[in-house]
C-alpha positions in Angstrom: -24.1 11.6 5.1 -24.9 13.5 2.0 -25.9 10.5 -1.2 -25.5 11.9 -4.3 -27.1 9.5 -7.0 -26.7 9.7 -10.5 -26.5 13.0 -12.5 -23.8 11.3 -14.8 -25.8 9.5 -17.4 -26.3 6.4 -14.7 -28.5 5.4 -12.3 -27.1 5.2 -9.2 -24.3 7.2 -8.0 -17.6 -31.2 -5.4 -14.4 -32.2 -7.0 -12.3 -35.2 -5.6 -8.5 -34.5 -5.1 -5.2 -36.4 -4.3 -4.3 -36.7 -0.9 -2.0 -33.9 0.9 0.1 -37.1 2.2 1.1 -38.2 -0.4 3.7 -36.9 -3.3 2.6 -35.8 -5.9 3.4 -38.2 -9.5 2.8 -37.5 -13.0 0.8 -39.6 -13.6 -1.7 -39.1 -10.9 -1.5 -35.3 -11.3 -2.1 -35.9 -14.7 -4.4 -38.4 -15.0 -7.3 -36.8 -11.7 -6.9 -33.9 -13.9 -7.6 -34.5 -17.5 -10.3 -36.8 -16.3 -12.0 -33.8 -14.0 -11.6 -31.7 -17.1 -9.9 -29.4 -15.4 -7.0 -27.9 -17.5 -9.8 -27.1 -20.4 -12.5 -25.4 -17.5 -10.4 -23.9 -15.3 -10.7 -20.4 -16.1 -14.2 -20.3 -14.7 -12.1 -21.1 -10.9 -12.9 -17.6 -9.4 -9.5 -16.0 -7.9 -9.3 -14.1 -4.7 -11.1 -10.8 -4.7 -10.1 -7.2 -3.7 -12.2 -3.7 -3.9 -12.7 -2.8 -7.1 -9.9 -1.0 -9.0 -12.1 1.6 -10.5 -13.2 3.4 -7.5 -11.4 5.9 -5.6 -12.3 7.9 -2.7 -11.3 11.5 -2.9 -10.9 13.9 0.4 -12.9 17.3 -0.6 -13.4 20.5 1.3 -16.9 20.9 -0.3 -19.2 19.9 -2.6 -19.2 22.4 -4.9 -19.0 21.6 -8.7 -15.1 22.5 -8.4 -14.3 20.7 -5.8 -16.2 17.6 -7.5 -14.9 18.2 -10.7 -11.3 18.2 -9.3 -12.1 14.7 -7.5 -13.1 13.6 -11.0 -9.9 14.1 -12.3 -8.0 13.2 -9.3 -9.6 10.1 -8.6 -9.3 9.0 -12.6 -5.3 9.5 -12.6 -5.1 6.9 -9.7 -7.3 4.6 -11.6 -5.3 5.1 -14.9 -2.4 4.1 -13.1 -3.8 0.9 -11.4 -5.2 -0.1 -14.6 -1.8 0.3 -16.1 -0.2 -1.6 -13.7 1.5 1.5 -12.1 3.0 2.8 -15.9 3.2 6.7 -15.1 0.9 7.8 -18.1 0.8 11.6 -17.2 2.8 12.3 -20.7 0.9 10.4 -23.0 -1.2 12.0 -25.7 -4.5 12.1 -24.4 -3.8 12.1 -20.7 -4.4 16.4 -20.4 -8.3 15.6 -22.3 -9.0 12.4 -20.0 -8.4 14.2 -16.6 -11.0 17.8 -18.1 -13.3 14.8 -19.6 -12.9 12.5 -16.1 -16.8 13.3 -15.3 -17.7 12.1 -18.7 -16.8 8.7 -17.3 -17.8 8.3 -13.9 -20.6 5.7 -13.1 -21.3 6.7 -9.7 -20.3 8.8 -7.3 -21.2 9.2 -3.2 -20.1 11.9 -0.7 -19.5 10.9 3.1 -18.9 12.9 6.2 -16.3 11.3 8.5 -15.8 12.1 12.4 -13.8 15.1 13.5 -14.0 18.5 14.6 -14.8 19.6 11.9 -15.7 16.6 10.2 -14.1 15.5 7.4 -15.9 15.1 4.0 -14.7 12.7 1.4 -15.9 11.6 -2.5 -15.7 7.8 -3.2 -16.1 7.8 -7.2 -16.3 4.6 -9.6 -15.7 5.2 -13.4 -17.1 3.0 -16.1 -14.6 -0.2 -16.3 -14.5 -0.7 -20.3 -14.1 3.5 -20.6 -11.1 3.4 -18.6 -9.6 0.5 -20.4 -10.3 1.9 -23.4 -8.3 5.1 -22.5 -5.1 3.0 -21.3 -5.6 1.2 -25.0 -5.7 4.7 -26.2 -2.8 6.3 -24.8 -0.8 3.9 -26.2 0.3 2.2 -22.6 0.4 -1.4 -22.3 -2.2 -3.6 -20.1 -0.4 -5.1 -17.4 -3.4 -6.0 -15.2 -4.4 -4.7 -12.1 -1.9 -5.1 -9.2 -2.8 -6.7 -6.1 -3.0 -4.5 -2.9 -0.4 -3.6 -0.6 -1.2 -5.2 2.8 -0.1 -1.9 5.5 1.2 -3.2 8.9 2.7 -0.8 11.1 3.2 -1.2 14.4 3.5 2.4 16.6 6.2 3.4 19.7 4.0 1.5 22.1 4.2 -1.8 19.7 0.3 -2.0 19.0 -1.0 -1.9 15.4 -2.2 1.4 13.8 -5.4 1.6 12.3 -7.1 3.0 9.1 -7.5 5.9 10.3 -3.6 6.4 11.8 -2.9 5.2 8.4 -4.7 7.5 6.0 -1.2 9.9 5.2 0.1 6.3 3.8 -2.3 5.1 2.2 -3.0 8.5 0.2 0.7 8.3 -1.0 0.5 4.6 -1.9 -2.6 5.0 -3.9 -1.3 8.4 -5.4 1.5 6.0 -7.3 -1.3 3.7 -8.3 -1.2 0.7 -5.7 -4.1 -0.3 -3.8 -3.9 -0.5 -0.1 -5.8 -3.0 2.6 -5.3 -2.5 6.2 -4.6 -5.3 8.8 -6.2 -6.6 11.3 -4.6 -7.3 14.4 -6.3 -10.4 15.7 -5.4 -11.9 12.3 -1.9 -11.9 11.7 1.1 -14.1 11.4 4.0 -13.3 14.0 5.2 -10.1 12.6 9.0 -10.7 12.8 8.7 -14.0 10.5 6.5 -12.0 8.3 9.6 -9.6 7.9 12.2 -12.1 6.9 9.4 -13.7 4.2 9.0 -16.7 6.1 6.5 -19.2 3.7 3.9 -20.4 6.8 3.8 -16.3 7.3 3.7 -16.0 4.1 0.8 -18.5 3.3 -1.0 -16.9 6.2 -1.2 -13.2 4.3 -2.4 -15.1 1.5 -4.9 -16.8 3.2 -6.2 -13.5 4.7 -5.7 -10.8 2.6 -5.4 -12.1 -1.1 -1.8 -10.1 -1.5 1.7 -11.1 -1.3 2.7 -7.4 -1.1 3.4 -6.4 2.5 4.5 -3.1 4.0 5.6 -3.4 7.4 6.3 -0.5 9.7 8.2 -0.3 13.2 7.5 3.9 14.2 10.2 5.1 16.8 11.2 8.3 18.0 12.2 10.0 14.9 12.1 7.8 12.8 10.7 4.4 11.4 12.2 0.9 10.4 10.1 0.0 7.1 9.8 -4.0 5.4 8.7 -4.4 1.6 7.7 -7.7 0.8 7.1 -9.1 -2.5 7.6 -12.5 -3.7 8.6 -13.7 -1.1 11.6 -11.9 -0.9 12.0 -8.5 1.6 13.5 -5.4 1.0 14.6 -3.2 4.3 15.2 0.0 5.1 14.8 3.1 7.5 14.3 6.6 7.5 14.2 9.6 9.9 11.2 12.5 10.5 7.8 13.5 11.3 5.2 10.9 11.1 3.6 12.7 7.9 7.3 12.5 6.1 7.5 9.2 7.2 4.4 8.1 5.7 4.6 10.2 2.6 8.4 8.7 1.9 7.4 5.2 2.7 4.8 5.4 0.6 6.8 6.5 -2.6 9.7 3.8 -1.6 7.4 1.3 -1.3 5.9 2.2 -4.8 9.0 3.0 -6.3 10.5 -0.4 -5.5 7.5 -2.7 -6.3 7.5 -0.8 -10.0 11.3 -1.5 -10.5 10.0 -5.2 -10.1 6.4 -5.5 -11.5 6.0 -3.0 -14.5 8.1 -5.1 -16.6 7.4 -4.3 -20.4 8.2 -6.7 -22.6 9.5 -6.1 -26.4 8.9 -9.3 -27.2 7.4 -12.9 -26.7 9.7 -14.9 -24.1 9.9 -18.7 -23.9 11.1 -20.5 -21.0 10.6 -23.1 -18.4 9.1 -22.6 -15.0 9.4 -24.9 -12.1 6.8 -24.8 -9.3 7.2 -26.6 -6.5 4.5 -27.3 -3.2 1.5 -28.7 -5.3 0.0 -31.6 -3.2 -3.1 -32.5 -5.0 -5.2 -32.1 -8.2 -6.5 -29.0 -7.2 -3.7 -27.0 -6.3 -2.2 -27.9 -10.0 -5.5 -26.7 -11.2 -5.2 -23.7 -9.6 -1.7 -22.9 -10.7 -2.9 -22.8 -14.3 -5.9 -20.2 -13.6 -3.6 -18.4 -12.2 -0.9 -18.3 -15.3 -3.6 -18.2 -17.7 -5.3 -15.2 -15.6 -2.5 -13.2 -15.8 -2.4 -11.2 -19.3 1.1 -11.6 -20.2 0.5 -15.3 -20.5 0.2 -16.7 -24.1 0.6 -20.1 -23.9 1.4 -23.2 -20.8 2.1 -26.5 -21.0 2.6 -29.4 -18.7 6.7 -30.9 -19.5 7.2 -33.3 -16.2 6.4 -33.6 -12.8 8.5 -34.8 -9.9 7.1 -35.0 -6.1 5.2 -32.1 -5.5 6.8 -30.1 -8.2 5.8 -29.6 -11.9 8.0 -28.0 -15.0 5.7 -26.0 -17.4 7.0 -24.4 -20.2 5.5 -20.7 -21.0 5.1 -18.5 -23.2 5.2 -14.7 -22.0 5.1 -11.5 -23.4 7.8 -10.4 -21.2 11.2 -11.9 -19.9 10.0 -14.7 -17.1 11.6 -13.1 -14.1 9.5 -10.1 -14.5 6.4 -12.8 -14.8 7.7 -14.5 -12.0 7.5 -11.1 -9.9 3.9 -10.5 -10.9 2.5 -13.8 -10.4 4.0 -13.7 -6.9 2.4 -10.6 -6.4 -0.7 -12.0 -6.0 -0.4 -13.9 -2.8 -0.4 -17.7 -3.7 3.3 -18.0 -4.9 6.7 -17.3 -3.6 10.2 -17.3 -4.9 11.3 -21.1 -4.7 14.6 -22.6 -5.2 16.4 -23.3 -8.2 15.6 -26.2 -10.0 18.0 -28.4 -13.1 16.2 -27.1 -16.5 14.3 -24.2 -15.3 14.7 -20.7 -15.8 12.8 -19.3 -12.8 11.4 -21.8 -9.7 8.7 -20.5 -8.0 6.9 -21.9 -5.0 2.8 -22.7 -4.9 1.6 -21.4 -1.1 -1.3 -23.2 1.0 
């Protein structure tokens, strides 16, 4: 390993609930919550966690001050994109300055040698959070919050999961559009062919594990490949025919393409509608649902209207039409697309 430190400016490169059995009331859902103080502390509940957005590692041939530089700028389009929530910035004023500046902004930065004859040599690089934000705000693009990560299951021809490192061709062309990726593990998985028709246990499983509901599933074949995109809950399939590098590199801009049709929704203007959420059993998991709306930035204002069993009708205010909300907050992993309820204009569905 070769460590590289610095030489940027820096340093170094108990709460009781209801119970589960019982449906949930108003008044009870109300009433444990106001009295935990819950609705007014809740955004202190920490949500699930991922890598940090603002570091990308960068394949180099060398580490010359070319090479590096190039991985600078590189590395600072992928995090200008997941910043942006996947809004292609790449003709904005300021964009051409940013990308010659990147180094100006990098906190740290670390080279690795991998295994392989030869080995390879990569450039994991983290800029300065409140730099990068600043040049979104800059540029002019709106901040639609970091997207979750996009779970990678593919199975090979002989049916076993494929790795990290059978993965890399993927993963490069789902990051180049700005996603995230995670890899799975196969001892910790849901059965695969529930998984591909969005099935909620499956569903709640992912969440449970990986902190996403965005899932890429991959059957490889001779020739070809039989690809699953799932995002709220809902799945989109499709298949396609090549070389295991085409393959990779096409699923990977499908699978972008699609999820930005859905989740870089930019609203014109503030939205107000009612959302239904059903599968909240206790205290908590109400709690929860309002860190999550309030976490998400396009989220001005939520109130409590009724409840009913284990449902709950909020109304919200949005700074973009609610189906677009709806697809974002699913993104995350702990809701789903739920079915349509009298007086709401979008149901969703908490997951456990």
């Amino acid at each position: 390993m070769i460590d590289v430190r610095g030489g940027i400016g820096q340093t170094f490169v108990q709460i009781p609930t209801l119970s589960p059995a019982y449906p949930m009331r108003l008044s009870r859902l109300l009433i444990a919550t106001l009295l935990l103080g819950l609705v007014a502390g809740l955004p202190q509940i920490a949500l699930s966690q991922t890598a940090s957005p603002y570091t990308v590692v960068v394949p180099v041939s060398d580490v010359s001050d070319a090479q590096r530089s190039q991985a600078f700028s590189t590395a600072l389009g992928q995090v200008l994109a997941r910043v942006s929530g996947g809004q292609d910035l790449t003709g904005k004023t300021g964009y051409s300055d940013a990308m010659q500046n990147a180094a100006g902004i990098v906190k740290q930065f670390q080279y690795q040698r991998g295994a392989g004859n030869p080995p390879t040599l990569t450039l994991s690089i983290t800029f300065d959070q409140g730099a990068v934000q600043r040049l979104v705000t800059q540029m002019g693009a709106t901040t639609a919050g970091v997207k979750p990560p996009l779970l990678l299951i593919v199975r090979g021809s002989d049916g076993k999961i494929l790795g990290k490192d059978d993965l890399g061709a993927l993963g490069d062309a789902v990051s180049k559009h700005g996603y995230q990726v995670s890899y799975a593990d196969p001892t910790q998985l849901p059965d695969l062919d529930k998984l591909a028709t969005a099935d909620p246990a499956a569903m709640s499983a992912i969440s449970r594990l990986y902190h996403t509901g965005l899932v890429l599933v991959g059957d490889m074949h001779a020739n070809g490949a039989d690809w699953t995109l799932i995002s709220g809950g809902q799945a989109q399939h499709w298949s396609a025919q090549g070389s295991n590098a085409d393959l990779f590199a096409d699923a990977g801009k499908s699978a972008t393409d699609r999820l930005g049709q859905a989740l870089n929704v930019i609203g014109a203007t503030t939205v107000d509608g009612k959302l239904w959420v059903s599968g909240l059993h206790t205290a908590m998991d109400y709690a929860n649902l309002l860190a999550t709306l309030r976490a998400d930035p396009s989220v001005q204002k939520v109130g409590t209207l009724a409840a009913q069993d284990d449902g709950v009708l909020l109304a919200v205010k949005a700074g973009m039409p609610l189906d677009g909300l709806a697809a974002n907050l699913t993104a995350g992993g702990r809701l789903m697309q739920g079915s349509s309820h009298d007086g709401a204009d979008v149901s969703l569905r908490w997951l456990h």
